[in-house]
C-alpha positions as CSV (number, residue, x, y, z in Angstrom):
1,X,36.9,-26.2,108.8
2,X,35.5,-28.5,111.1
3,X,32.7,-31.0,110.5
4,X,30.1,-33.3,112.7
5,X,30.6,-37.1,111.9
6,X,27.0,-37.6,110.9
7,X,27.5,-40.8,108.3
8,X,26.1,-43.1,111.2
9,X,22.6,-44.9,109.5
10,X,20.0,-44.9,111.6
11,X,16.0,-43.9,111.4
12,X,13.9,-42.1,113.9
13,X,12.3,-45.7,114.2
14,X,15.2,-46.7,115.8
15,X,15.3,-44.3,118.7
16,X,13.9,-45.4,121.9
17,X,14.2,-43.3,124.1
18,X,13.6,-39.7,122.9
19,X,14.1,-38.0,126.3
20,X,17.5,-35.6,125.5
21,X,18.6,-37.4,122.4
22,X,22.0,-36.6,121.8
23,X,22.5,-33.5,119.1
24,X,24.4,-35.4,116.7
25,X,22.3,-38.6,116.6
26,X,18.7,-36.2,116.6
27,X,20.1,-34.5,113.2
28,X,21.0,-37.8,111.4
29,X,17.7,-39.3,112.5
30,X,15.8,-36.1,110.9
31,X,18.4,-36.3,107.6
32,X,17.4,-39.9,107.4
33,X,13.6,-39.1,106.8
34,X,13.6,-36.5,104.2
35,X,14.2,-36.7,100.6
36,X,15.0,-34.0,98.3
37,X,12.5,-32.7,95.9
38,X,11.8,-34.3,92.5
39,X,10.0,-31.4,90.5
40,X,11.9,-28.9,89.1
41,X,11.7,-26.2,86.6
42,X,13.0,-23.7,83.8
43,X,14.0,-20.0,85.5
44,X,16.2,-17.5,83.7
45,X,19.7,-17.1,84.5
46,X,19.0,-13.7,86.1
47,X,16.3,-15.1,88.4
48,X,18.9,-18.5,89.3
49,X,20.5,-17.4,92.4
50,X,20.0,-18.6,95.1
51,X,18.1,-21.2,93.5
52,X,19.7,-25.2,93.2
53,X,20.7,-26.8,90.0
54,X,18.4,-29.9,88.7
55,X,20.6,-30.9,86.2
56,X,24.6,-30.9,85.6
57,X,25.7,-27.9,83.0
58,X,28.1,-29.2,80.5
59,X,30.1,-27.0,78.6
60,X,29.4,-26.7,74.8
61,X,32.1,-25.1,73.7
62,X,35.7,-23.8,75.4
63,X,36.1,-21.3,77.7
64,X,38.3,-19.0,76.8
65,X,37.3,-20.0,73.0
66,X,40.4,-18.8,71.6
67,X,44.2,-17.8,73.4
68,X,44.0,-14.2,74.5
69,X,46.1,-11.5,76.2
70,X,45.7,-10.8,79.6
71,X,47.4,-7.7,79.6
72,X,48.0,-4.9,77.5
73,X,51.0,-5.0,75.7
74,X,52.7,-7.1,72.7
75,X,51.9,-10.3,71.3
76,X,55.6,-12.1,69.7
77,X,57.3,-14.7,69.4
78,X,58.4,-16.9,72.1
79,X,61.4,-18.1,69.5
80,X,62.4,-14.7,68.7
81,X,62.9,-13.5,72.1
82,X,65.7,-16.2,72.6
83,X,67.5,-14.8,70.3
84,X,68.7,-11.9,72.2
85,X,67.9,-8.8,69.6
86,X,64.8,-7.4,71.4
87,X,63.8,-4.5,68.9
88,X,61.0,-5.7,67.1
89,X,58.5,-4.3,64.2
90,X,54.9,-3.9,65.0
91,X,52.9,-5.5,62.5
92,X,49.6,-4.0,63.7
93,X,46.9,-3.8,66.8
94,X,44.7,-6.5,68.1
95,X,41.9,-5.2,70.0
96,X,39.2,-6.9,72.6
97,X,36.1,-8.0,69.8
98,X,38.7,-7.1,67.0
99,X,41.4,-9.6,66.1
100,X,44.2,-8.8,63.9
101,X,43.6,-9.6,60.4
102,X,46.8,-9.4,59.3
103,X,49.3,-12.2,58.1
104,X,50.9,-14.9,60.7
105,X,53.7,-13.0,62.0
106,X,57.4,-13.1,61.0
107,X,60.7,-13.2,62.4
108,X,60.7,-10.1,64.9
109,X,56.8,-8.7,64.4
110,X,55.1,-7.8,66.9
111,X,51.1,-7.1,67.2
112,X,50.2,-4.3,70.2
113,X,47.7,-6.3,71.8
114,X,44.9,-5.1,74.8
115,X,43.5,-7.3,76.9
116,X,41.3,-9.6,75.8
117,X,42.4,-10.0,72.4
118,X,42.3,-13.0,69.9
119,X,46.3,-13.8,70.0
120,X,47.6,-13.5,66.4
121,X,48.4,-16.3,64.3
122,X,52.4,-17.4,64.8
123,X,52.1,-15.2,68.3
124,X,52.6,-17.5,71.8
125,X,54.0,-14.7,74.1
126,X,52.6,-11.3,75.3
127,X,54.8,-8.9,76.6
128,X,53.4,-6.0,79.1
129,X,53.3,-2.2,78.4
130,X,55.3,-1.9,81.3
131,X,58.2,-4.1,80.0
132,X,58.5,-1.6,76.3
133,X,60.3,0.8,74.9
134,X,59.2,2.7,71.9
135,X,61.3,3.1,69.7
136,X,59.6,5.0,66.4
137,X,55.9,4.6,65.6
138,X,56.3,1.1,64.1
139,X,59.3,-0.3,65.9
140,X,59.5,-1.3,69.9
141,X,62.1,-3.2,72.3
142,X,61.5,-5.0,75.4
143,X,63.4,-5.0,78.5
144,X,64.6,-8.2,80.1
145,X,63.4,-10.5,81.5
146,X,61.3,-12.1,78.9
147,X,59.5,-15.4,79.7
148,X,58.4,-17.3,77.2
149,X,54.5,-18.2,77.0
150,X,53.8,-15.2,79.4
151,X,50.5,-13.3,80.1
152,X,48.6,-15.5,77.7
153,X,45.2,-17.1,78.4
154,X,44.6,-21.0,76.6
155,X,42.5,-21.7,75.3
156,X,39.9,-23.6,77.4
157,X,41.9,-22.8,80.2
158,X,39.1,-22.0,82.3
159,X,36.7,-24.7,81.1
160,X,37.3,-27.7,78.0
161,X,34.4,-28.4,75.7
162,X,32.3,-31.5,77.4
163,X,33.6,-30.8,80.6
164,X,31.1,-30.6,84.0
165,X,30.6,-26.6,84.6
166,X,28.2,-27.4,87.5
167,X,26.9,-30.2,89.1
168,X,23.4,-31.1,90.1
169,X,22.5,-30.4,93.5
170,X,24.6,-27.1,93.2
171,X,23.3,-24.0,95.4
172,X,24.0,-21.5,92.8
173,X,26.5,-18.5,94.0
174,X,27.0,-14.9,91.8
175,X,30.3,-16.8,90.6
176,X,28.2,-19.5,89.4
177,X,26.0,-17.6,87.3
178,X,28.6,-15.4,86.1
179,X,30.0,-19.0,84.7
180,X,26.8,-20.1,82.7
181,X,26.5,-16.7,81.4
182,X,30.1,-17.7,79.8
183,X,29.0,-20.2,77.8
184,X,26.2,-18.8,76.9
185,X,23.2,-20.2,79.2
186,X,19.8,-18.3,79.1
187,X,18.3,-20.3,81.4
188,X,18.7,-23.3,83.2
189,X,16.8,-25.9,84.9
190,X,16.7,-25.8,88.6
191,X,14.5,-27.8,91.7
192,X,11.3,-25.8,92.6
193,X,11.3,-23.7,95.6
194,X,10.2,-25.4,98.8
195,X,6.5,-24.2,100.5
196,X,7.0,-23.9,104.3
197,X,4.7,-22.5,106.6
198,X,5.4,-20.8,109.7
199,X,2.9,-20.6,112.7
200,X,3.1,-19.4,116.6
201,X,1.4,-20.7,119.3
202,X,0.2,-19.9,122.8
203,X,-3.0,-17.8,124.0
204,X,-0.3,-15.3,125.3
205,X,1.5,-14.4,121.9
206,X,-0.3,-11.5,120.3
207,X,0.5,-10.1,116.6
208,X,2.5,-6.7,115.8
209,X,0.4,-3.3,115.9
210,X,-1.8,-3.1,118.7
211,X,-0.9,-2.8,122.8
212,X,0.0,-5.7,125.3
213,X,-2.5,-6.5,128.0
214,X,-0.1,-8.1,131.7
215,X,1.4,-11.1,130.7
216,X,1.2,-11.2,126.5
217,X,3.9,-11.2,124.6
218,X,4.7,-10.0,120.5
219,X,4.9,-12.8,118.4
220,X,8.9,-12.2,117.5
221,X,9.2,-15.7,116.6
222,X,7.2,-16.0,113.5
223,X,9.0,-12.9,112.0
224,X,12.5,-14.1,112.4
225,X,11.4,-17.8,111.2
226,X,9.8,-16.7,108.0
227,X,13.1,-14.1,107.3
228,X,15.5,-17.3,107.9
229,X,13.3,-19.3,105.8
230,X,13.0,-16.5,103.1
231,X,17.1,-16.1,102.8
232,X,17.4,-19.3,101.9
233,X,15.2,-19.2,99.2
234,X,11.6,-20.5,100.7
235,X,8.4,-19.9,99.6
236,X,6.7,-19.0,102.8
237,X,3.2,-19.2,103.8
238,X,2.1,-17.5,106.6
239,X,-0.4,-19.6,109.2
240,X,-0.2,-17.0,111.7
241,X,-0.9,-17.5,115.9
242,X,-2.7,-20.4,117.1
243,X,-4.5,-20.4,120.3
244,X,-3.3,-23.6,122.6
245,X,-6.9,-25.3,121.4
246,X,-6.3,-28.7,120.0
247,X,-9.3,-28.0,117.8
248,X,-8.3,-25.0,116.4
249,X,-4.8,-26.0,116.2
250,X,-5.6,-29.9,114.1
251,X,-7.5,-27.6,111.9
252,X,-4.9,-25.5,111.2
253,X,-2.1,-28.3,110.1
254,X,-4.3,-30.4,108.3
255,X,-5.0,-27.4,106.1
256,X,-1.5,-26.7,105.5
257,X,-0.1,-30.1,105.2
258,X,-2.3,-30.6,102.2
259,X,-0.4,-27.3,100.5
260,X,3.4,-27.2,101.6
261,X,6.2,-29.2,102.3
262,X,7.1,-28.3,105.4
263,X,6.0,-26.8,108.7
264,X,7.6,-24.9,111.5
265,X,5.6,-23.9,114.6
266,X,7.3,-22.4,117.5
267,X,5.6,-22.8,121.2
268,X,3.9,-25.7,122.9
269,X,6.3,-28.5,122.4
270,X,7.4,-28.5,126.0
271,X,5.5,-30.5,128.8
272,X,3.3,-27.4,130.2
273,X,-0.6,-28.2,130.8
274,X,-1.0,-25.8,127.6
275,X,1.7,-27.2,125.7
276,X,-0.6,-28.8,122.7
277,X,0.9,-29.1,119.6
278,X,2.9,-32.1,120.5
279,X,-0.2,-33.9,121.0
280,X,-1.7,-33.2,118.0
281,X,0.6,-33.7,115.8
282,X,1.2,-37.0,117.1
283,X,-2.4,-37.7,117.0
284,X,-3.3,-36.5,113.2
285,X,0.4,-37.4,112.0
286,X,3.8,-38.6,113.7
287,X,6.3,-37.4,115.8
288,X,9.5,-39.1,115.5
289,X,11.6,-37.3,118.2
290,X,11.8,-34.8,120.9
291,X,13.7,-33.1,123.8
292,X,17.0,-33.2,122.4
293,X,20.6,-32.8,124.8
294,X,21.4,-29.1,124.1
295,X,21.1,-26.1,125.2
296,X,19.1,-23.5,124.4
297,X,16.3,-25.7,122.6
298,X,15.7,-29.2,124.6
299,X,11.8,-29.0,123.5
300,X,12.3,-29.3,119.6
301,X,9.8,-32.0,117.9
302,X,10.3,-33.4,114.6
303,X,7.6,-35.4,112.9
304,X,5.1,-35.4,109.9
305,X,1.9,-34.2,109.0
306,X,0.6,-35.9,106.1
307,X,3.3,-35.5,103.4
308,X,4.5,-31.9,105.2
309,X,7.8,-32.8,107.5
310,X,6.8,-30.7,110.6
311,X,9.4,-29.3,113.3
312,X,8.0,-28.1,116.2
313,X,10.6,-24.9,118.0
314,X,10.6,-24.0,121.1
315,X,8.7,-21.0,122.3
316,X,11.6,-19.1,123.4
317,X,12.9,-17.0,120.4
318,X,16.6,-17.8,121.2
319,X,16.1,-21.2,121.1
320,X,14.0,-20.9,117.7
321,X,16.4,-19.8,116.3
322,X,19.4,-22.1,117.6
323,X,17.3,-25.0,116.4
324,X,16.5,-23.7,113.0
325,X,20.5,-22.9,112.2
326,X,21.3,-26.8,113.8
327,X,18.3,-28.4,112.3
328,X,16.0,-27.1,110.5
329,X,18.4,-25.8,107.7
330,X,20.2,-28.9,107.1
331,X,16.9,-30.6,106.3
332,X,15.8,-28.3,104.5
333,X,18.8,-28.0,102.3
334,X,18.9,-31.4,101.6
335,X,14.5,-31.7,100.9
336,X,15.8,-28.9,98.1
337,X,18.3,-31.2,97.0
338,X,21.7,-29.4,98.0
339,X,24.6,-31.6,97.5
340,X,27.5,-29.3,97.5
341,X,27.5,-27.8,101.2
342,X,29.0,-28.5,104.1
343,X,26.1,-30.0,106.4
344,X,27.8,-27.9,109.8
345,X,29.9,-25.5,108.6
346,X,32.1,-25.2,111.4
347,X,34.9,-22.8,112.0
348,X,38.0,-22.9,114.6
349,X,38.6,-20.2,116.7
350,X,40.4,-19.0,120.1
351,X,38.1,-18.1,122.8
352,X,39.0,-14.6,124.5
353,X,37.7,-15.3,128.1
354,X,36.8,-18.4,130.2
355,X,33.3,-20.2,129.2
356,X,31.3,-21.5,131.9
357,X,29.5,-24.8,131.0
358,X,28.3,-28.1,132.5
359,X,28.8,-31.8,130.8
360,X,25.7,-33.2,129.7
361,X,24.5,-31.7,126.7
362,X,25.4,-29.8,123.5
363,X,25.4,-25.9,124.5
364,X,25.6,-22.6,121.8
365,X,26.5,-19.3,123.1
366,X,26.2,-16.6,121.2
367,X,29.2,-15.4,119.7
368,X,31.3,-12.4,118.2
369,X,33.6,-14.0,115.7
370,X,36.5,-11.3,115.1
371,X,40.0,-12.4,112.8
372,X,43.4,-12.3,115.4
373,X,45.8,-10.2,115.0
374,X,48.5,-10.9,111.9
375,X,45.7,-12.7,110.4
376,X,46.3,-16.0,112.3
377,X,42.9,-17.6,112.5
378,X,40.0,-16.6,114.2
379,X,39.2,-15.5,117.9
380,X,35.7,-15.3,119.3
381,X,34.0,-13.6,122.7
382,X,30.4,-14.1,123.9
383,X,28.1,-11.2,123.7
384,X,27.8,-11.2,127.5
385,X,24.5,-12.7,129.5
386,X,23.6,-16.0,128.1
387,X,19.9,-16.1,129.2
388,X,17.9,-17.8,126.9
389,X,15.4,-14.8,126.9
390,X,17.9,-12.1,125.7
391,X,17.1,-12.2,122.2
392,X,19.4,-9.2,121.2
393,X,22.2,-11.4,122.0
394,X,21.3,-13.0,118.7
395,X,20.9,-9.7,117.2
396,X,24.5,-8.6,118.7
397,X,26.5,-11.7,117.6
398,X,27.5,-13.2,114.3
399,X,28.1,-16.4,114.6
400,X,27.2,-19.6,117.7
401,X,29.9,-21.1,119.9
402,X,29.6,-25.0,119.6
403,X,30.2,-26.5,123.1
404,X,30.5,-30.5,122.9
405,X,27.8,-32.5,125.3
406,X,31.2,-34.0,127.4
407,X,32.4,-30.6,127.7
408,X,32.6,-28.6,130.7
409,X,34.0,-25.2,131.6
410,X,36.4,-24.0,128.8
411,X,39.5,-21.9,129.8
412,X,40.3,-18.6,128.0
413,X,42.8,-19.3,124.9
414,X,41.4,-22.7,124.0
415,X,39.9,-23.5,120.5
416,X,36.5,-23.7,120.3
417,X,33.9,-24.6,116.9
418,X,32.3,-21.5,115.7
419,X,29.5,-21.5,113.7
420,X,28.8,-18.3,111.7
421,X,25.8,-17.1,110.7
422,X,27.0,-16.2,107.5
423,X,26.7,-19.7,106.5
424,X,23.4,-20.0,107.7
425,X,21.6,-16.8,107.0
């Protein structure tokens, strides 16, 4: 896995000139700005995924609790097995939720054990069902080879008493709350969910259900926004389409920014006579940076608006989207407190055909992430024309080819940074 060196300190003061800041630097300015969310709150372990831990879980007790079998078969003796007379007595059956109450065992006793069984007392070795003869109803022999210790789960093998299940700042996974069930958790304490509203702009975006008049478009952008923001757990709050009116449009943000913690527009951060939002935003609040070396997305805007952090996408829905899986995710992972993710989870893989591309800025083609052959790593292709209108190209590919600023063309078989979406959406 590959990642961005992004450990460079530096504030969105700093930057002074904010025409085509480079990708890199533009993300660790924005990280530098936002701080994770204090509040938090008790939720249900059923309702927890998805959702990021506010407090470490320590384990109360062992898990496993006591040595079980993890097989079916029979619990011995490690010391009796040495001894090279395999035919042993069974002494009785240990069952899942139903130890076996009989005495420690003796010299040659076995104990038919299933798995997930309390081991018997005296009892350090399981034997499998597959490795038995029967010999009568109470007597049995094993075939060779015998390993002492074998197919027996310790005790607080899994986790020791006092020891750190999960940390804070964890982005709880199915695994994870399969793990607090273990030890018993009902519920646990996690960071609230983030408010973020999403708005469009531009007198020629019209909303879904009625007929375009020449030269409108649908609103697209606002749809796959608030489905991005929703996967990863958002509260979001619709603030529909805003007419390019600076009135309409302070009024707007000034209402939201006293309710959520974060806003994403799309449109109108460009340098067009009609491109407003900008403007107002730096006028009512700040903006810190914008136009940024990459391509799609050079018109992104980052900024505040009262306490709401406030990223302004581009119109175009390709670029949208690029910029929320480079930037707008990270920050808002780490305004929910992540800790335990990559920041760019990047992925190698072998490019199938040449890529055409000119030095100067950061550039992400869409991509179709496939494995090779014999399992050998990864190999990706483009999903053909790269114009930053086509958005079905985002619909069509899985994942974004990463295409350093100093780059230019890239021949077919070289190893290129893939980023899927799976790790983003």
């Amino acid at each position: 896995m590959t990642r961005l060196n992004l450990n460079a300190e530096m504030s969105c003061d700093d930057i002074v000139d904010q025409q085509s800041l480079p990708v890199d630097l533009a993300l660790q300015a924005m990280l530098s700005e936002v701080a994770p969310v204090s509040a938090c709150e008790r939720v249900p372990l059923w309702e927890a995924v998805g959702r990021v831990l506010a407090q470490s879980v320590v384990a109360a007790r062992p898990v496993p609790a006591h040595a079980n079998s993890a097989v079916d078969g029979y619990a011995v003796r490690a010391s009796d097995l040495a001894e090279g007379d395999n035919s042993f007595r069974v002494a009785g059956v240990a069952y899942a939720g139903s130890p076996y109450q009989g005495n420690p065992l003796a010299a040659h006793e076995a104990v038919r054990i299933m798995t997930g069984a309390v081991m018997p007392d005296g009892a350090d070795t399981v034997v499998m069902q597959e490795q038995t003869q029967a010999l009568d109803d109470d007597h049995v022999r094993f075939a060779p080879p015998l390993r002492a210790g074998a197919n027996v789960r310790q005790a607080g093998e899994d986790l020791r008493a006092g020891e750190v299940l999960l940390a804070c700042g964890r982005w709880l996974m199915p695994a994870d709350i399969g793990l607090l069930a273990s030890v018993g958790l009902v519920e646990i304490s996690v960071y609230r969910r983030l408010r973020v509203g999403v708005l469009s702009t531009g007198d020629e975006v019209r909303g879904l259900g009625g007929a375009l008049t020449p030269g409108m478009v649908y609103d697209s952008n606002r749809y796959q926004l608030s489905a991005a923001l929703r996967r990863m757990g958002a509260e979001v709050c619709d603030l529909g389409i805003v007419r390019d009116d600076p009135g309409e449009l302070v009024a707007t943000l000034h209402s939201a920014a006293t309710h959520l913690d974060l806003i994403v527009s799309s449109g109108g951060v460009s340098s067009g006579a009609a491109d407003r939002i900008r403007e107002v935003v730096a006028d009512i609040g700040r903006i810190s940076l914008w136009r940024v070396a990459m391509k799609p997305g050079r018109p992104l805007a980052f900024g505040s608006v009262e306490n709401a952090i406030f990223f302004g996408l581009p119109g175009n829905p390709v670029a949208a989207l690029v910029a929320f899986c480079w930037f707008v995710r990270p920050v808002l992972e780490k305004r929910m407190g992540v800790l335990d993710r990559p920041l760019i989870p990047l992925i190698n893989a072998m490019v199938e055909t040449p890529l055409q591309k000119q030095p100067g800025r950061m550039e992400f083609q869409r991509g179709i992430l496939t494995p090779r052959a014999g399992g050998s790593g990864y190999q990706v292709r483009t999903t053909g024309n790269q114009g930053s209108g086509i958005l079905r190209s985002m619909s069509l590919a899985n994942g974004l080819i990463v295409l350093p600023a100093a780059e230019g063309p890239v021949a077919a078989g070289s190893q290129v940074a893939v980023l899927p979406f799976s790790a983003v959406f």
